[in-house]
N, C-alpha and C positions, 0 to 999 in steps of 0.2 A: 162495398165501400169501407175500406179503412184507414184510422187516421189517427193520429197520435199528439201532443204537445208538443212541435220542434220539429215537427218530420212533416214531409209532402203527404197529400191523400193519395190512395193507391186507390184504381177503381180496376175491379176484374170479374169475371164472368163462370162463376160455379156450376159446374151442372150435377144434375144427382141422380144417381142411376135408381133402380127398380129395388135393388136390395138393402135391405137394412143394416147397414154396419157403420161402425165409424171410421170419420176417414182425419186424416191430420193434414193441412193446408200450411204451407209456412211462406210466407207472404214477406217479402222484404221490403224494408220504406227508407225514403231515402233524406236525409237530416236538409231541416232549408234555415235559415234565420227568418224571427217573426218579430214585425216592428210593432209593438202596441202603442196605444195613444199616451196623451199625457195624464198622469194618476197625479191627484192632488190629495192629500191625506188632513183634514181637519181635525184637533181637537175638539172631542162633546164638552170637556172643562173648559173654564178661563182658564189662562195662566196665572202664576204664582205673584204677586203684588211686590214691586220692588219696596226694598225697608231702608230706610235710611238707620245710620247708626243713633242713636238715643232720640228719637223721634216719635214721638206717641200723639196720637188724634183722638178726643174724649168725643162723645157725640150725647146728645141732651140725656139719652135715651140710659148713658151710663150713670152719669152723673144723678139722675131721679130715683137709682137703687140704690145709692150709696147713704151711710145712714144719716141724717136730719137732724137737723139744732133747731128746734124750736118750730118743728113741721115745715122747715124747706130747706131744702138740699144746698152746700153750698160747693161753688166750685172749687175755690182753695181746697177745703179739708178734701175733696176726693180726689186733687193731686197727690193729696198728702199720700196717700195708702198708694202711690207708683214705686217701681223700683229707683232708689238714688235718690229718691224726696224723702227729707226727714223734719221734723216738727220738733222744736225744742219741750214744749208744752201743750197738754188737753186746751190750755184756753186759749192757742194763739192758732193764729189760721199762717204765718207767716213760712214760708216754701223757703228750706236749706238744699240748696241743688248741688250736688258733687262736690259740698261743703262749705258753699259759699251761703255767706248771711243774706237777708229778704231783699237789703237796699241795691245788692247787686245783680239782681234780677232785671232784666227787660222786659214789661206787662204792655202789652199793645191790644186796643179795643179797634176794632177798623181802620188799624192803621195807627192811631193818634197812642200817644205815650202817655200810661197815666203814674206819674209818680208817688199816687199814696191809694192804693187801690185797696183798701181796708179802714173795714168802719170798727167804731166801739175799740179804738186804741191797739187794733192787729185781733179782736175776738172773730171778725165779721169780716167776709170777701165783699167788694165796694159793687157785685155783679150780680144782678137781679139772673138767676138760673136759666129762667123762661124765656127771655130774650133771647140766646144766644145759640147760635146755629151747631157750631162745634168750637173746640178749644186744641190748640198745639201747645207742646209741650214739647222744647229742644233742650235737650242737658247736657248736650256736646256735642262739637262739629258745628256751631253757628255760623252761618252764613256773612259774609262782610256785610251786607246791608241792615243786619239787627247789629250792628256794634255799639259803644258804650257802657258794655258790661260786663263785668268781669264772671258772671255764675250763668243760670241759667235765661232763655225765652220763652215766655207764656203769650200766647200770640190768640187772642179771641177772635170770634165773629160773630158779626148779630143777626139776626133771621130777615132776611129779605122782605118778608110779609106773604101772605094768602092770593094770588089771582083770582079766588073764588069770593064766596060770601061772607060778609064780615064774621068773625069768630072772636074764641078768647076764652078767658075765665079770670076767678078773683078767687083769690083765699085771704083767712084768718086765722091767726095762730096766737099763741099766748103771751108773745111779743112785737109780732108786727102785721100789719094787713098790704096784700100787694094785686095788683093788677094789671093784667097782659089784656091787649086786643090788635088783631090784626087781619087785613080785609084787600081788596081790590078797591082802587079809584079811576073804575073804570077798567076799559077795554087793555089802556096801555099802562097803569101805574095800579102798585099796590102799596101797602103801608103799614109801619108795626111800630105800634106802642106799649113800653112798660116800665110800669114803677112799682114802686112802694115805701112807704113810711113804719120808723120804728117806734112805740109808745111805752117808751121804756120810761119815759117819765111819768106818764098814768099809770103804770103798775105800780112805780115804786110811792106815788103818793096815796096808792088805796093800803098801805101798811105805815108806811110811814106819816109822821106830822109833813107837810107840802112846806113849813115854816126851815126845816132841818135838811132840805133831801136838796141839792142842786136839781135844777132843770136837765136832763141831756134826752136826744134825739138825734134821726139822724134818717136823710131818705137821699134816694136817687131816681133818676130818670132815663129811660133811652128811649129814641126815634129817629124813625129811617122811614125815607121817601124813596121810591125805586119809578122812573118814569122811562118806556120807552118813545124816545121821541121819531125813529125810522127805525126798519129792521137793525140796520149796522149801529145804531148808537140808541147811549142807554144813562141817561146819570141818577146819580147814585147822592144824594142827601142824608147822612147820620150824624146823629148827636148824641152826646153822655154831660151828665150832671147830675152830684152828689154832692152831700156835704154833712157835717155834724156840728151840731149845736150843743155851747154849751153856757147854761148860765144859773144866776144866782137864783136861787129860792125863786116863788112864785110871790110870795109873802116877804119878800126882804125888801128892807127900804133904797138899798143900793141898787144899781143898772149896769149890772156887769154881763157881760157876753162874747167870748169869743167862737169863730166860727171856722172850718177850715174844710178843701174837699178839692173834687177836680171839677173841672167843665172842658168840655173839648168837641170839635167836632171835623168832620169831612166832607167833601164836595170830587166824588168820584165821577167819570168822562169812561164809559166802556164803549170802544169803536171798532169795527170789526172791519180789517183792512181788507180782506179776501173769504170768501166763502170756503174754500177749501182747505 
């Protein structure tokens, strides 16, 4: 039997005589076409992740090595250190995008537009770190639906919450104490709480006379409801509220106080038209 790639099998009938010698056989085969099946070829990688032009996605996980004012990360200052974002000064957190000043920025928390997203007069980002799922950053090529502004998009999102068992943590730092918790309510809904407050006015009256030093403060809050109510649909509850305070001595006989911040919130509908 012989047989080749491309060629027909030959089958033929050898006999060997009694004597030991060698013999040469030359066997001709005759060419046939051979149909094989269909070869499907998989990549063992992913493929390569399409990039949008000046489009960056931060995720918690960067943002917590980046380095710390006052033992917690803020998000401002770690756009700062991207390519194209530039910071006039160490004490301002305020994002110069492609050269445009801070007020021409687009900052969106879940959608809703916060127009002064900085506390402590631009020192301090208005966005508790913990919260927040991941962060976009567009610095050109904006989409028409972020319009309004002439420089960059800073596009946040807040964490869903836990399916599983309530969790969380708290810190304190030498300016401010802050508090995340977040859990399942129940089978179909989970939920995610965070705040914190800043006690910048109890610092500064353990050095200072409380008679000399103005009052200021300043805290925020966020919360998010996630309920499924059928497989296809699913709504979605968020809210934000900050604010900074600011007033006269503790000790002054006057009643001065101005106060100023964002509040905002969302009422999201996710329906899923088709499984496929």
């Amino acid at each position: 039997r012989t047989s080749g790639v491309g060629y027909e099998t030959a089958y033929d009938t050898l006999r060997l005589g009694s004597s030991a010698r060698m013999a040469r056989v030359d066997i001709e085969l005759r060419q046939i076409d051979i149909r094989l099946q269909e070869i499907v070829v998989q990549s063992a990688v992913d493929p390569l992740p399409t990039r949008s032009i000046s489009r960056l996605t931060l995720r918690p996980e960067f943002i917590r090595q980046m380095p710390a004012l006052g033992g917690e990360p803020d998000v401002f200052r770690s756009i700062q250190l991207l390519p194209g974002v530039k910071t006039v000064s160490e004490v301002s957190s305020g994002l110069y995008i492609r050269g445009g000043s801070p007020d021409q920025n687009l900052t969106l928390l879940d959608g809703v537009a916060i127009h002064n997203p900085f506390h402590l007069g631009g020192f301090m980002s208005a966005f508790h770190g913990e919260s927040l799922k991941d962060v976009r950053v567009m610095k050109a090529v904006v989409p028409a639906d972020y319009g309004g502004r002439m420089s960059g998009v800073v596009d946040l999102t807040s964490k869903d919450g836990s399916q599983e068992k309530i969790g969380g943590g708290a810190g304190i730092s030498l300016i401010n104490s802050r508090l995340f918790l977040e859990g399942s309510l129940g089978e179909d809904g989970r939920f995610m709480l965070a705040g914190r407050r800043v006690y910048l006015d109890l610092v500064l009256s353990l050095f200072f006379n409380p008679a000399d030093v103005p009052t200021y403060y300043f805290y925020d809050l966020n919360l998010k409801v996630q309920h499924r109510i059928s497989p296809s649909n699913t709504i979605t509850v968020s809210g934000y509220f900050g604010r900074d305070v600011l007033g006269e001595p503790s000790d002054s006989f006057r009643n001065f106080e101005i106060f100023w911040g964002n509040s905002g919130g969302t009422v999201r509908w996710t329906h899923i038209a088709s499984p496929a």
